[in-house]
FIVEX-183309 format. One record per residue: x, y, z of N, C-alpha, C in turn. Coordinates in nm, 2 decimals, decimal comma. Layout:
# FIVEX-183309
    n_u    n_v    n_w   ca_u   ca_v   ca_w    c_u    c_v    c_w
      X      Y      Z      X      Y      Z      X      Y      Z
...
***
This chain:
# FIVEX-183309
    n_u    n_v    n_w   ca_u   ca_v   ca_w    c_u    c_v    c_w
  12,17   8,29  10,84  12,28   8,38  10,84  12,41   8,30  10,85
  12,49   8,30  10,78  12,63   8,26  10,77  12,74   8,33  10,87
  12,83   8,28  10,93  12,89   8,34  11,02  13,09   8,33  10,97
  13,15   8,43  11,02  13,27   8,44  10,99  13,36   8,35  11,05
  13,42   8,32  11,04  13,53   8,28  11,21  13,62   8,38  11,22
  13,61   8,43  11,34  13,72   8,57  11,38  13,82   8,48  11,46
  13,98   8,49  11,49  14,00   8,46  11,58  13,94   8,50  11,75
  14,02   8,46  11,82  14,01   8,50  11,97  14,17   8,55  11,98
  14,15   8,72  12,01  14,25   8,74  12,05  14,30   8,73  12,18
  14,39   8,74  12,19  14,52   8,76  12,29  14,48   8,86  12,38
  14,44   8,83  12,53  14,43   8,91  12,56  14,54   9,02  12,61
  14,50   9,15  12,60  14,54   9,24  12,61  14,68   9,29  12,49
  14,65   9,19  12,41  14,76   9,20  12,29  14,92   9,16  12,32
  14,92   9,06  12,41  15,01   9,02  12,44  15,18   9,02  12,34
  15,24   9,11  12,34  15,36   9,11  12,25  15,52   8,97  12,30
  15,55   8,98  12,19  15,67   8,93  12,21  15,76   9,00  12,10
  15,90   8,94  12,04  15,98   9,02  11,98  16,08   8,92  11,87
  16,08   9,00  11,77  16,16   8,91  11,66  16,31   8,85  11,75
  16,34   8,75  11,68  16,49   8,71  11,77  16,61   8,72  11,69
  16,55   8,76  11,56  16,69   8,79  11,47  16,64   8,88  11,34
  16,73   9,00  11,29  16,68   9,09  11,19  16,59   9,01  11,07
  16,51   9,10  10,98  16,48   9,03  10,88  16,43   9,13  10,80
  16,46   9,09  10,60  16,42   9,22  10,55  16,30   9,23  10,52
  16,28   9,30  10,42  16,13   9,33  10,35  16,09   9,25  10,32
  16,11   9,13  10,23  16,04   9,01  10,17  16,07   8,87  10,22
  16,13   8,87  10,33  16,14   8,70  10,41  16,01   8,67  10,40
  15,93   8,55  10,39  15,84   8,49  10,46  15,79   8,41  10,58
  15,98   8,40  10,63  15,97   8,29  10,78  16,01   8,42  10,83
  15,93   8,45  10,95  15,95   8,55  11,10  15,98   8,50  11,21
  16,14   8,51  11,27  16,19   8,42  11,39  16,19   8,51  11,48
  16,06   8,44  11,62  16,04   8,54  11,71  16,07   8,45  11,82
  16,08   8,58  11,97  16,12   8,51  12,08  16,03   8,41  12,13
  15,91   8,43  12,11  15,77   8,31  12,18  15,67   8,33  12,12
  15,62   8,18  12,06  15,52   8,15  11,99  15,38   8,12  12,05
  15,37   8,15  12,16  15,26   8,10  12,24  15,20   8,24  12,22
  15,26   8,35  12,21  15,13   8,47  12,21  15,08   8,45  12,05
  15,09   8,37  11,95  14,96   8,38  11,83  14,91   8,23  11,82
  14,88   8,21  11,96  14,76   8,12  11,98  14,64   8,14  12,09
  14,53   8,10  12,02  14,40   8,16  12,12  14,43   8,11  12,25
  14,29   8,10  12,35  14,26   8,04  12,45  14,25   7,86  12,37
  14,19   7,87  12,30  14,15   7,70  12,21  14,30   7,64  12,21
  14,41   7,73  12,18  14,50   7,67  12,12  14,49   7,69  11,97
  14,42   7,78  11,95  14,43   7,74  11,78  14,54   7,90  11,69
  14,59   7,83  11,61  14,69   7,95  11,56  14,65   8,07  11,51
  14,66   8,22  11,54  14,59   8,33  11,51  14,69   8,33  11,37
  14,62   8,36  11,25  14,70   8,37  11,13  14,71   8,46  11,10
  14,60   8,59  11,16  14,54   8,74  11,06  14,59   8,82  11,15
  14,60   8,96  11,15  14,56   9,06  11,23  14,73   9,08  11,32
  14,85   9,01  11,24  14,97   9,03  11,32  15,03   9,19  11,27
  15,10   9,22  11,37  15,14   9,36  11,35  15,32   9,38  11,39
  15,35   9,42  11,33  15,51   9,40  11,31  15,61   9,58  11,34
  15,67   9,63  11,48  15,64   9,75  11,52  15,56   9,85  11,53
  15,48   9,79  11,56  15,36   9,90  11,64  15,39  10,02  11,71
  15,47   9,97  11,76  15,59  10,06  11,89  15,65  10,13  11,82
  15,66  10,20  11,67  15,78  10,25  11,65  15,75  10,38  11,60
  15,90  10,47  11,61  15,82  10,63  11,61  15,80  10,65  11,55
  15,83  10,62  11,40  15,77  10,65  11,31  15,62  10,55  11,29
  15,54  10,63  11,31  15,37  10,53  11,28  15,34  10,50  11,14
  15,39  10,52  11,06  15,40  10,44  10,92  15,43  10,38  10,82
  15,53  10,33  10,96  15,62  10,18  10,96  15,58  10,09  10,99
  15,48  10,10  11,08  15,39   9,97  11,14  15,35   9,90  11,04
  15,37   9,73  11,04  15,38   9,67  10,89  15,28   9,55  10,95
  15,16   9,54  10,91  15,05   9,42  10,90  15,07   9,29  10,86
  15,07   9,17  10,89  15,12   9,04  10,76  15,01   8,97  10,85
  15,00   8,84  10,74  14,93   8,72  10,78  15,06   8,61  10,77
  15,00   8,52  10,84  15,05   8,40  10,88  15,01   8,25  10,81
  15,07   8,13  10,77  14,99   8,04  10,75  15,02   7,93  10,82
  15,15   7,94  10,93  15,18   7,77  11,02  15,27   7,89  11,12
  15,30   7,80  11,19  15,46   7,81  11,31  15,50   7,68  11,32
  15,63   7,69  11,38  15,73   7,58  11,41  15,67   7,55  11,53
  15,59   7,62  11,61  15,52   7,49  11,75  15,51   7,55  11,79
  15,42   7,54  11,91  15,30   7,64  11,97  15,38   7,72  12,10
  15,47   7,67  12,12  15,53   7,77  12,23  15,69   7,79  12,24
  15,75   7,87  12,29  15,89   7,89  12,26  15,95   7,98  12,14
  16,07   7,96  12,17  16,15   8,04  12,05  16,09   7,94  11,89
  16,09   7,98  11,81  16,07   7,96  11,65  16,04   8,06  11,55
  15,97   8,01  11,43  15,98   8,08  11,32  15,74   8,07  11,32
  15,73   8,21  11,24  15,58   8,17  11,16  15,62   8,16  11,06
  15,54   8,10  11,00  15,59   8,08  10,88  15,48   8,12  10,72
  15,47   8,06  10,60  15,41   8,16  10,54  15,36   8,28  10,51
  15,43   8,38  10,55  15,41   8,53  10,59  15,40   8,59  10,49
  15,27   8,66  10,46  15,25   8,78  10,35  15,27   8,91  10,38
  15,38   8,98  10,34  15,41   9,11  10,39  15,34   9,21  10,36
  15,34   9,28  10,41  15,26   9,45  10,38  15,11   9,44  10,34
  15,07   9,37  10,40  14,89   9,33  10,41  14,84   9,45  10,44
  14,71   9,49  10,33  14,67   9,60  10,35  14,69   9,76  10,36
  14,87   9,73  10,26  14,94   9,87  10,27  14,85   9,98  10,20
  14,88  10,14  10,23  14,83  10,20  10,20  14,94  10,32  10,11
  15,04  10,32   9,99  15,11  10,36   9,98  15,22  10,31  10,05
  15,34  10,42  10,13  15,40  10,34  10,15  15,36  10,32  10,28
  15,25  10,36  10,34  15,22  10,33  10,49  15,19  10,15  10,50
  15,22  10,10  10,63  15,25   9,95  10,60  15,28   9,87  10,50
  15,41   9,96  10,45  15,47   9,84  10,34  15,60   9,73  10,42
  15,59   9,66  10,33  15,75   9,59  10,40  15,85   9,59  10,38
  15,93   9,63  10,55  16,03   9,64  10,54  16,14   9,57  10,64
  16,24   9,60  10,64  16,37   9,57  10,69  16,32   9,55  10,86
  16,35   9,47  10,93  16,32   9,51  11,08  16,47   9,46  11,17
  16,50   9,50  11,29  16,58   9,47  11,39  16,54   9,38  11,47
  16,65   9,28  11,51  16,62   9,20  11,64  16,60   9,27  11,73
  16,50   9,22  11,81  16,40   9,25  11,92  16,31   9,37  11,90
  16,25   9,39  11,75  16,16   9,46  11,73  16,03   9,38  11,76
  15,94   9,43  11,83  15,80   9,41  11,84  15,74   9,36  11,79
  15,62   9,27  11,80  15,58   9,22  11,74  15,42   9,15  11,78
  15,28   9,17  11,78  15,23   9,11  11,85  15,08   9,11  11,77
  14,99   9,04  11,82  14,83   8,98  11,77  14,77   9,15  11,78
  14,72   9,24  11,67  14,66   9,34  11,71  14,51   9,36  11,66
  14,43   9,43  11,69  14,32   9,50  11,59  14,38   9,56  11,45
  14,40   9,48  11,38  14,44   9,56  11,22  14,36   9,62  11,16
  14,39   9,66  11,04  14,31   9,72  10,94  14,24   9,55  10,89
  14,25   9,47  10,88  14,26   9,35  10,81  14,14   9,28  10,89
  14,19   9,29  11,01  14,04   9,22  11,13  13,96   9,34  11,13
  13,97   9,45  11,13  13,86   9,55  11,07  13,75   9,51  10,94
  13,85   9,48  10,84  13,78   9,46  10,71  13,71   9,33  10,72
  13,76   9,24  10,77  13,71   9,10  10,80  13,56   9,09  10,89
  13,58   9,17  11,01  13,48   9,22  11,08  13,35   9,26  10,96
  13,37   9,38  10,90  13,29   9,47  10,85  13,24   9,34  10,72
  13,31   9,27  10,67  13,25   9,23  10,60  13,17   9,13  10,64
  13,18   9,08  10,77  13,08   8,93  10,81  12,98   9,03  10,80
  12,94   9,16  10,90  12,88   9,26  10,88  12,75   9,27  10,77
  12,78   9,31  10,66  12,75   9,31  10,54  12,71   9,16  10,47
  12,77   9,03  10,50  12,70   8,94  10,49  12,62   8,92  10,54
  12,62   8,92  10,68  12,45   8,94  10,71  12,35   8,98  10,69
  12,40   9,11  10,66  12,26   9,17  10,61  12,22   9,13  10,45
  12,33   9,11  10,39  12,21   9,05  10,31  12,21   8,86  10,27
  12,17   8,88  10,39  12,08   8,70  10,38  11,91   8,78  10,34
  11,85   8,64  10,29  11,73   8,65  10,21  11,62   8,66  10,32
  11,51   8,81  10,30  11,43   8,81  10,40  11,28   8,81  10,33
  11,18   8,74  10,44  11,03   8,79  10,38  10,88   8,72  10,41
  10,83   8,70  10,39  10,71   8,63  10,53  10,64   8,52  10,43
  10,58   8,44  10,53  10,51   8,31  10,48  10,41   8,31  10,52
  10,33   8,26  10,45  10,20   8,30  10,49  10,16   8,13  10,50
  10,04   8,09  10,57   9,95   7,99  10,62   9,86   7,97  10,57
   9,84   7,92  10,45   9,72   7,91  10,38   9,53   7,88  10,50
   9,59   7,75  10,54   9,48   7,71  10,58   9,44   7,75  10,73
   9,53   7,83  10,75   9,49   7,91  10,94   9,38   8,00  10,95
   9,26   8,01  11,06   9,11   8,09  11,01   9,16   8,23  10,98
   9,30   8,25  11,06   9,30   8,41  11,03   9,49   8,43  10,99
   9,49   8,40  10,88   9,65   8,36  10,83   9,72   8,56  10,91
   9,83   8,48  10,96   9,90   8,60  10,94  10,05   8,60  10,89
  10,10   8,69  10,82  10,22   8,69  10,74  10,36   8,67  10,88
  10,40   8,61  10,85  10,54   8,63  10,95  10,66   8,63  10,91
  10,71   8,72  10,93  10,88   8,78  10,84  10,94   8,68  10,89
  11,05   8,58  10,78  11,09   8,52  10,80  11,19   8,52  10,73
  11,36   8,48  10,77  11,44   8,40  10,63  11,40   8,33  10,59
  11,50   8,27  10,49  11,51   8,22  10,34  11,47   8,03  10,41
  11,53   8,04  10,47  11,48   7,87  10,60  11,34   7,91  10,67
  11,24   7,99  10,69  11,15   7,98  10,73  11,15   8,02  10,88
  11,26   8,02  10,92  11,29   8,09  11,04  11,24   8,21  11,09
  11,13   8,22  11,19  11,09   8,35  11,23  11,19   8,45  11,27
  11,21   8,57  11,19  11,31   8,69  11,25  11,20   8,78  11,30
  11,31   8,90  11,40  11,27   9,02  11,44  11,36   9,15  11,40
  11,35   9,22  11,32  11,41   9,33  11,27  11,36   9,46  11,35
  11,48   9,50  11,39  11,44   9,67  11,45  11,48   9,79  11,28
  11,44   9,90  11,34  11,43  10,00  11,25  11,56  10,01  11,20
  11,68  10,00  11,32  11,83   9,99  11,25  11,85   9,88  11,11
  11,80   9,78  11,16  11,82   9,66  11,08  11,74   9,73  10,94
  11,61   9,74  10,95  11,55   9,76  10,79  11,61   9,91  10,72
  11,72   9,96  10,79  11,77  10,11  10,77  11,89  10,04  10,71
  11,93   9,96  10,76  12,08   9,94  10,69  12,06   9,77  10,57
  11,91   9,71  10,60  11,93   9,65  10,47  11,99   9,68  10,36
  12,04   9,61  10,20  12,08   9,66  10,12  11,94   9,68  10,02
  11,85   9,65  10,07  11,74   9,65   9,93  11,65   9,78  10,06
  11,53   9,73  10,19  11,48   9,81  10,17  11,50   9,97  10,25
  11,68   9,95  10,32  11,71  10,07  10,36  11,75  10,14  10,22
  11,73  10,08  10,13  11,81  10,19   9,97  11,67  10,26   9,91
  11,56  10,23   9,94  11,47  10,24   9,84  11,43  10,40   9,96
  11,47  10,51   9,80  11,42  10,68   9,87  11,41  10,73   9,75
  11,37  10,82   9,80  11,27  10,96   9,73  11,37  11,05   9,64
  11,32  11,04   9,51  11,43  11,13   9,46  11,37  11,24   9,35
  11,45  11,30   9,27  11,37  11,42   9,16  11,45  11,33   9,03
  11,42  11,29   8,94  11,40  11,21   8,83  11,38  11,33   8,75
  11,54  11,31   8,60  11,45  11,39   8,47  11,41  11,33   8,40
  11,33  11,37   8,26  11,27  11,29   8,24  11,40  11,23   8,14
  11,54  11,20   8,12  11,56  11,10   8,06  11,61  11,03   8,12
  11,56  11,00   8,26  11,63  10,85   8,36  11,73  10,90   8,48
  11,77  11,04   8,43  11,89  11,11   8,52  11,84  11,13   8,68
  11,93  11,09   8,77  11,81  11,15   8,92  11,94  11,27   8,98
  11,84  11,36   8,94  11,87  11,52   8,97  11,93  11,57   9,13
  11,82  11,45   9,19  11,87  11,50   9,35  11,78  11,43   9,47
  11,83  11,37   9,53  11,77  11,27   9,64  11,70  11,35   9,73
  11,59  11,27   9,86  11,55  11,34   9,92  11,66  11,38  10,05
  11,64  11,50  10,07  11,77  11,59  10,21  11,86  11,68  10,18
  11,85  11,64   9,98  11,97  11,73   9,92  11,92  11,85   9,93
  11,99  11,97   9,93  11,94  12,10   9,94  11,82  12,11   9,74
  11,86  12,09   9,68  11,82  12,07   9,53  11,73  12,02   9,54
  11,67  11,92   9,60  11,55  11,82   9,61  11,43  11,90   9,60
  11,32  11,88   9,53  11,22  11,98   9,49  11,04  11,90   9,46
  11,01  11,94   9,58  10,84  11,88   9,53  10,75  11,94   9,43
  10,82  12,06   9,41  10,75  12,13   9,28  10,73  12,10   9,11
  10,81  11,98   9,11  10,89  11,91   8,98  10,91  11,98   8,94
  11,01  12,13   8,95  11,08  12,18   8,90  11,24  12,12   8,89
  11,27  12,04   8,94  11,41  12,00   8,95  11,37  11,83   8,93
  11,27  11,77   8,86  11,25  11,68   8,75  11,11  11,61   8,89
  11,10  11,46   8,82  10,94  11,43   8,84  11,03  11,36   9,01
  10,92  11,35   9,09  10,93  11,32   9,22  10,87  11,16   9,24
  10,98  11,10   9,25  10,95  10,97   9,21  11,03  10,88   9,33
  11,01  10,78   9,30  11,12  10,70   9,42  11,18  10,53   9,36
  11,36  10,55   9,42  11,43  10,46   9,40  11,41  10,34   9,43
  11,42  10,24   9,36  11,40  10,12   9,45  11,53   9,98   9,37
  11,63   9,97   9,45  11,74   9,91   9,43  11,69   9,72   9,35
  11,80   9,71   9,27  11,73   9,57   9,20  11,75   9,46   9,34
  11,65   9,36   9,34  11,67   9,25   9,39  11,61   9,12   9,29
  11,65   8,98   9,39  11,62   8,89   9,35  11,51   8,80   9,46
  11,41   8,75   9,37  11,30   8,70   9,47  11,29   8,50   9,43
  11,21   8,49   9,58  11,21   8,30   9,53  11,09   8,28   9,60
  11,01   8,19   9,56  10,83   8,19   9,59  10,85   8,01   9,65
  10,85   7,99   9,75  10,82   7,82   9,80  10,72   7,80   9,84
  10,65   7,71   9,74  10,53   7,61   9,77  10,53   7,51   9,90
  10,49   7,50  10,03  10,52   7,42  10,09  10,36   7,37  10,16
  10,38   7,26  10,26  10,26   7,21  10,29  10,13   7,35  10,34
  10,05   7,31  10,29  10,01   7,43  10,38  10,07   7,60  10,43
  10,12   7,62  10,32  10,23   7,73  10,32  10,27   7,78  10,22
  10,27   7,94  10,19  10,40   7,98  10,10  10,50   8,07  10,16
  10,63   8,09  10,09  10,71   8,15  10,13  10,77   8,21  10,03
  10,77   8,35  10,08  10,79   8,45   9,96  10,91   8,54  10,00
  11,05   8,48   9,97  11,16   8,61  10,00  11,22   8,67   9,88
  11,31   8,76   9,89  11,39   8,86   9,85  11,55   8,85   9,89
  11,66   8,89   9,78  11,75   8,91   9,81  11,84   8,99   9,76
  11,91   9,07   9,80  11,97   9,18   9,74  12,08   9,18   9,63
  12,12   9,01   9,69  12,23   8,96   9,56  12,20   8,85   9,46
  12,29   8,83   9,38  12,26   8,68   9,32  12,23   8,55   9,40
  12,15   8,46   9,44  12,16   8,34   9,50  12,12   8,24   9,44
  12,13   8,09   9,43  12,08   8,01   9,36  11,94   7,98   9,38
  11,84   7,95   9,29  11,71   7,96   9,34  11,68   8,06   9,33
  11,70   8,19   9,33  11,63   8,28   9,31  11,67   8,38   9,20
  11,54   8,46   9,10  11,56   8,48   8,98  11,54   8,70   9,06
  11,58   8,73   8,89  11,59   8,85   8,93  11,46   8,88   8,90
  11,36   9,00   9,01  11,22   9,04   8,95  11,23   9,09   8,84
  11,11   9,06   8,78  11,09   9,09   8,62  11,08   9,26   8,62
  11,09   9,31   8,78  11,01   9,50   8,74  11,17   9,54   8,71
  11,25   9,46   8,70  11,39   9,51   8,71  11,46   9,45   8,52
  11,41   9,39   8,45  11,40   9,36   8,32  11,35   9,41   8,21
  11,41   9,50   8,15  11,32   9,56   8,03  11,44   9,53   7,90
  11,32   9,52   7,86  11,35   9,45   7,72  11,52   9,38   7,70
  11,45   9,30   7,80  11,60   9,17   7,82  11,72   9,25   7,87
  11,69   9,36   7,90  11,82   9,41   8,00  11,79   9,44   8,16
  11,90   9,41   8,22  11,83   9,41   8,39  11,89   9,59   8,41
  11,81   9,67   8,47  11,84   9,77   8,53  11,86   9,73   8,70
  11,97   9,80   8,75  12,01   9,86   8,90  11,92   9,91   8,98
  11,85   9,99   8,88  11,71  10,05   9,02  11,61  10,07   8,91
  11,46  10,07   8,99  11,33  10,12   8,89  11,30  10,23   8,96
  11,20  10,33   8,90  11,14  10,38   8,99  10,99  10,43   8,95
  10,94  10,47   9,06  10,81  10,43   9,05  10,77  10,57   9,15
  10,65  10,62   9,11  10,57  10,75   9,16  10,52  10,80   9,28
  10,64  10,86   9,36  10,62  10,90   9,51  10,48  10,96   9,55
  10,43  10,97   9,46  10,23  11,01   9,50  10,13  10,97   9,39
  10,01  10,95   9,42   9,90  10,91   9,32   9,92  11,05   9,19
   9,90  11,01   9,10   9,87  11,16   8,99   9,72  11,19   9,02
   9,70  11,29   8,94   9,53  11,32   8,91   9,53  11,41   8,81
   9,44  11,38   8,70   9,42  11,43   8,60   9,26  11,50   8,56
   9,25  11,63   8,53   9,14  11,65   8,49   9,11  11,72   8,37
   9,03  11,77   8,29   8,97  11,81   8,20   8,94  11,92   8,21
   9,00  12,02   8,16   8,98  12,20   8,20   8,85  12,25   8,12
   8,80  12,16   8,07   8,69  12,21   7,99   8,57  12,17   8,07
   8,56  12,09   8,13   8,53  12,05   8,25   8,45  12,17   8,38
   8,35  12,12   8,41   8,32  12,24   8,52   8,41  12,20   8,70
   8,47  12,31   8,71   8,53  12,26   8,86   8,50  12,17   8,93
   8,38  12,16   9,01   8,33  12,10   9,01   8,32  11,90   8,99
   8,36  11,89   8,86   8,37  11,80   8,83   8,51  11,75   8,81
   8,57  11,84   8,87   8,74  11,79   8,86   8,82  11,70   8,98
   8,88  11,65   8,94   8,96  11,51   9,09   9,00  11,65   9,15
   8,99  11,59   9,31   9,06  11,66   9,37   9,21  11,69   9,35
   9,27  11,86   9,39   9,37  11,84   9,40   9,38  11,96   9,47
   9,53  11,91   9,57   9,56  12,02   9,69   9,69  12,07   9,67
   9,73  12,19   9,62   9,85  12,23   9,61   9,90  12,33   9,74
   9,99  12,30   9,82  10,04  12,40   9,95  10,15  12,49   9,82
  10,13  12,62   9,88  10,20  12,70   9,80  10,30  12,82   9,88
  10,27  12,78  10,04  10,33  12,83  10,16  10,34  12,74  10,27
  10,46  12,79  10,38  10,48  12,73  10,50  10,38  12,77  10,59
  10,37  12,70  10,70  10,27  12,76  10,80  10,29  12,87  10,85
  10,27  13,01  10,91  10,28  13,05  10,99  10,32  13,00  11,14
  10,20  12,96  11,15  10,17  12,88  11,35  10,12  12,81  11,33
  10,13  12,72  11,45  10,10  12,60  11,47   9,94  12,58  11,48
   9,90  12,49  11,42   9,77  12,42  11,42   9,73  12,33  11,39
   9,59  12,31  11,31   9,54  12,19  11,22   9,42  12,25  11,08
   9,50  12,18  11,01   9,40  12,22  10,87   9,34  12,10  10,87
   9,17  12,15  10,88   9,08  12,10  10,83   9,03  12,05  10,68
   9,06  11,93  10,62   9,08  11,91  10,46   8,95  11,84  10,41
   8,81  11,91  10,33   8,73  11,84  10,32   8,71  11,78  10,16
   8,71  11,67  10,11   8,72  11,60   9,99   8,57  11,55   9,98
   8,57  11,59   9,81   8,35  11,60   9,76   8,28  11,61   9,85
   8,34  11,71   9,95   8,18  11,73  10,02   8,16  11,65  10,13
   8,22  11,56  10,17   8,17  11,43  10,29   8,30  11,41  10,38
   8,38  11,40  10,27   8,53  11,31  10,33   8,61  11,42  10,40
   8,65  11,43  10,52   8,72  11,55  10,63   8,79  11,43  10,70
   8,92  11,52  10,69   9,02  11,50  10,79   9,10  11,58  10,78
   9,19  11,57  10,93   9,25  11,67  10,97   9,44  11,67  10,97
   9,49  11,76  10,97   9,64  11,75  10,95   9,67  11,80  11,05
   9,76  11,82  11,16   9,86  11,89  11,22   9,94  11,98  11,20
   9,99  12,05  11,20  10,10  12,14  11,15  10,12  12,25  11,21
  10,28  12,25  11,22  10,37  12,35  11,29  10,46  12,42  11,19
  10,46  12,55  11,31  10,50  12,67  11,24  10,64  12,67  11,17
  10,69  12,54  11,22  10,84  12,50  11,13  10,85  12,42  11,02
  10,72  12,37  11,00  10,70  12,28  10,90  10,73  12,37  10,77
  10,85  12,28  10,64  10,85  12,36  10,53  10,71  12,29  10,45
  10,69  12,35  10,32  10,61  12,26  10,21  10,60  12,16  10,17
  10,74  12,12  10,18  10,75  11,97  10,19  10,69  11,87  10,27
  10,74  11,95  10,38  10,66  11,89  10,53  10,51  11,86  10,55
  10,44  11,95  10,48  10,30  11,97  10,50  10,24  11,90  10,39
  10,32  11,87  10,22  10,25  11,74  10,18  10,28  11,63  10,23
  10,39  11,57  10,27  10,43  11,46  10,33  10,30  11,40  10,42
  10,29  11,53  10,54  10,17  11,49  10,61  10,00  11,51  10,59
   9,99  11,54  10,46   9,86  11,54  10,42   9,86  11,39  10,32
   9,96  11,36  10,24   9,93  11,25  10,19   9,96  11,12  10,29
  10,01  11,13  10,39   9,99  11,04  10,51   9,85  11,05  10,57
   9,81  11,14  10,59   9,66  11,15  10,64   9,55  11,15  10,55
   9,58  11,17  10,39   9,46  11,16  10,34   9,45  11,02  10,30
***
């Protein structure tokens, strides 16, 4: 995993105050004390400065970055200043300010975005298990792209970008997806197209090693690793494939019943709560659960989990 460098702020956002007016597009800012946009380290906070915070109108508050000061403590100037960082309209644009207007190290929109994106770098670093060729009883162990044993909770594989994306959707038949699973439209009846499921493109890398292979995935481009071929058709890469949220079965109506694949259609909700007994050719029984709140949906879900 790669890491960002955030500054260390100031505690408690320590303010100080311009020492002389300045307008919208200066780049040197002369403030009373330079010691509040440096960390605990000593090192110069460049991001995340905020320029009237304090003022009544709240969409004057104006964001900039920094690239030097005249010295780490006392009256001076910052210097390479970019104004109106992250304006929104004219909300934090730049403008005109007054001697002894405010001025201090804050939580911006900017250290927000900066945050959220180390965030998202994370998650997609390259994950996926290695296996032990020669161990009597190999077992797979999820690992990064280094061979590094990880542990993923349910959050983590929920907000991956590859295998928290891959869901259940209604597919028509020319490629269109009609309606995801949760939407009110969503339909197991393939009346609202074929019931199939997304699965977002990635890129995979196979390492040969002593005694070892290592098989990851990644959500983005990386060097070393190519895009899966299920995601290539005829020399074009598609964004997602998808592939058949349940087994099919096909039979022969000329056929005596009898000799037909099973197939179980729920055509109602439950009434009450119980357990359906499901027996397949004659031998094969198992049982389902099911409550009186369960919709149809509900009740294949958990029959093709149980059968």
């Amino acid at each position: 995993m790669t890491y960002a460098a955030l500054p260390k702020l100031k505690k408690n956002s320590i303010s100080t105050t311009l020492s002389s007016g300045i307008n919208s597009t200066v780049t040197t800012i002369p403030v009373t004390e330079l010691a509040v946009f440096y960390d605990v380290d000593g090192v110069l906070i460049t991001e995340g400065i905020s320029i009237g915070f304090d003022s009544d109108t709240e969409s004057y508050t104006e964001e900039i970055t920094i690239t030097g000061a005249s010295a780490t403590s006392g009256a001076g100037n910052l210097t390479g200043a970019t104004r109106g960082v992250n304006v929104d309209g004219t909300n934090g644009a730049g403008r005109a300010w007054d001697t002894n207007t405010k001025i201090a190290v804050m939580f911006t929109t900017g250290i927000y975005n900066k945050i959220r994106s180390a965030i998202v770098a994370g998650m997609e670093i390259p994950i996926g298990v290695e296996w032990t060729t020669n161990a009597t009883s190999p077992t797979l162990v999820l690992t990064n792209q280094y061979g590094t044993p990880i542990t993923l909770t349910t959050l983590d594989w929920d907000r991956h970008p590859v295998f928290g994306a891959i869901r259940r959707c209604n597919l028509a038949d020319d490629g269109t997806v009609n309606a995801y699973y949760g939407d009110p439209t969503f339909s197991y009846t393939g009346s609202n197209g074929q019931v199939m499921v997304e699965i977002p493109k990635f890129w995979y890398r196979t390492d040969a090693l002593t005694n070892k292979y290592r098989f990851t995935i990644s959500p983005i481009a990386r060097t070393g690793y190519t895009v899966h071929p299920a995601f290539v058709v005829d020399s074009v890469e598609k964004d997602h494939i998808y592939v058949s949220a349940f087994e099919g079965s096909v039979y022969d109506v000329t056929t005596p019943a009898a000799a037909c694949v099973n197939t179980i259609q729920v055509t109602a909700e439950p009434t009450s709560s119980g357990n359906l007994t499901i027996t397949l050719d004659g031998n094969y029984v198992f049982t389902v659960a099911v409550l009186d709140a369960d919709t149809i949906e509900g009740v294949v879900d958990k029959i093709v989990a149980a059968g």
